[in-house]
C-alpha positions in Angstrom: -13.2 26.6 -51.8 -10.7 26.8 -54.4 -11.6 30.0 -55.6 -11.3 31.4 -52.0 -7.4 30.1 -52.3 -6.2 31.8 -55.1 -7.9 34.8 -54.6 -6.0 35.2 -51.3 -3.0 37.6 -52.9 -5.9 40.2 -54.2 -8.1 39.3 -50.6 -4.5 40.6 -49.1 -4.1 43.6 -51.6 -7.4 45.2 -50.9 -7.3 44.7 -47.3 -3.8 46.5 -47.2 -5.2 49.0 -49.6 -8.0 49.5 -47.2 -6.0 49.6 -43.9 -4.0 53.1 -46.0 -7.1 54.6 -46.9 -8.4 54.7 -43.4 -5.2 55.6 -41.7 -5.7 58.7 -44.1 -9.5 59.1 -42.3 -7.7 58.6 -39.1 -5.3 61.6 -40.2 -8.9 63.6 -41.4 -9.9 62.9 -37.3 -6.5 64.1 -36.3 -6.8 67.6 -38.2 -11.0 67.7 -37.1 -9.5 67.1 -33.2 -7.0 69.9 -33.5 -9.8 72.5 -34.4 -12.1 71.0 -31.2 -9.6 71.3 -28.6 -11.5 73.3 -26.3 -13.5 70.5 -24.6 -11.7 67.2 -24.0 -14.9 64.8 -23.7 -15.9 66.3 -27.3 -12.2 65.2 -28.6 -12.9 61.5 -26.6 -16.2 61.2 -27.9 -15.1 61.6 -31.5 -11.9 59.6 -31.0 -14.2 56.8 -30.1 -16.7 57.5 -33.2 -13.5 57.5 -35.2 -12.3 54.2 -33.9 -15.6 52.7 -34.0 -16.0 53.7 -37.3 -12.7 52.4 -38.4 -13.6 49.0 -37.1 -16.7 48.5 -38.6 -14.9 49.7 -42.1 -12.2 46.7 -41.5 -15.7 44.7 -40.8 -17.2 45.8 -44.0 -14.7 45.8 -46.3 -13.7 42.4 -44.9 -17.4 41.3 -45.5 -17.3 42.0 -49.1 -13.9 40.9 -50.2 -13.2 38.1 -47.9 -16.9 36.4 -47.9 -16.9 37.5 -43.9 -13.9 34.8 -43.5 -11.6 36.6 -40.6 -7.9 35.1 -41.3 -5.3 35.9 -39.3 -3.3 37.6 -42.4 -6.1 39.5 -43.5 -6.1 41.4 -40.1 -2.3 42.2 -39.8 -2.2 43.1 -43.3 -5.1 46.0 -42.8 -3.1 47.1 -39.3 0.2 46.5 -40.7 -0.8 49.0 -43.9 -2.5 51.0 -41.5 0.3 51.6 -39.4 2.7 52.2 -42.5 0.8 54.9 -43.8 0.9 56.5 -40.1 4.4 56.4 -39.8 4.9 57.4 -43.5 2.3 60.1 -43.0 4.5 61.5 -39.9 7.4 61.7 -41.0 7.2 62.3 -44.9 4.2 64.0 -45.1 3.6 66.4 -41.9 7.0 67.4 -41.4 7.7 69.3 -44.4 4.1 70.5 -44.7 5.1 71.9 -41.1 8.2 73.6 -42.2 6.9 74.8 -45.4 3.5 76.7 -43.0 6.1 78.0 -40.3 8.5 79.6 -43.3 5.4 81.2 -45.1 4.2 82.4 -41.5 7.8 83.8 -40.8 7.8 85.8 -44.4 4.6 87.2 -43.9 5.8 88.6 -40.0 8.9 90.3 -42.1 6.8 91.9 -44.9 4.3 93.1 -41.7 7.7 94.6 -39.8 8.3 96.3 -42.7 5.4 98.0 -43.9 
């Protein structure tokens, strides 16, 4: 039992560490929904195969690093991370990528009114 105590700061870490790595798969679903479009019940069927999928990762990785214990802290630390690297994905990541895609798009329209 002791072991399981002062452990908890690196049970914590990894769980965090885990909750960013699959809001990045949840961002992976986001880009593979965008290229679907065309039929909602595809999009819902693979937003619940993404969930899913997302849960039973939390389940697994909770499994192996937490010997299957579910603590309250170990759940809001792999949401709480999870939902940090969505905001931080939003608005640091997407919104320049965005800009930097519709400038590119607006050069090449120019260099095609030209020629």
């Amino acid at each position: 039992m002791l072991y399981e105590t002062l452990s908890q700061p690196q049970i914590f870490l990894l769980i965090c560490l885990g909750g960013f790595l699959c809001g990045f798969l949840y961002d992976f679903k986001a880009i593979l929904s965008l290229k679907i479009k065309k039929s909602v019940a595809l999009r819902n069927v693979f937003s619940f195969i993404c969930a899913f999928l997302l849960l039973f990762l939390y389940f697994l990785l909770n499994l192996k690093i937490n010997f299957g214990q579910f603590r309250i802290f170990v759940f809001c630390g792999f949401f709480l991370s999870f939902f940090i690297q969505r905001f931080l994905s939003n608005n640091f990541l997407a919104k320049p990528i965005i800009k930097w895609y519709n400038n590119l798009k607006e050069r090449g329209y120019e260099k095609q009114k030209k020629v």
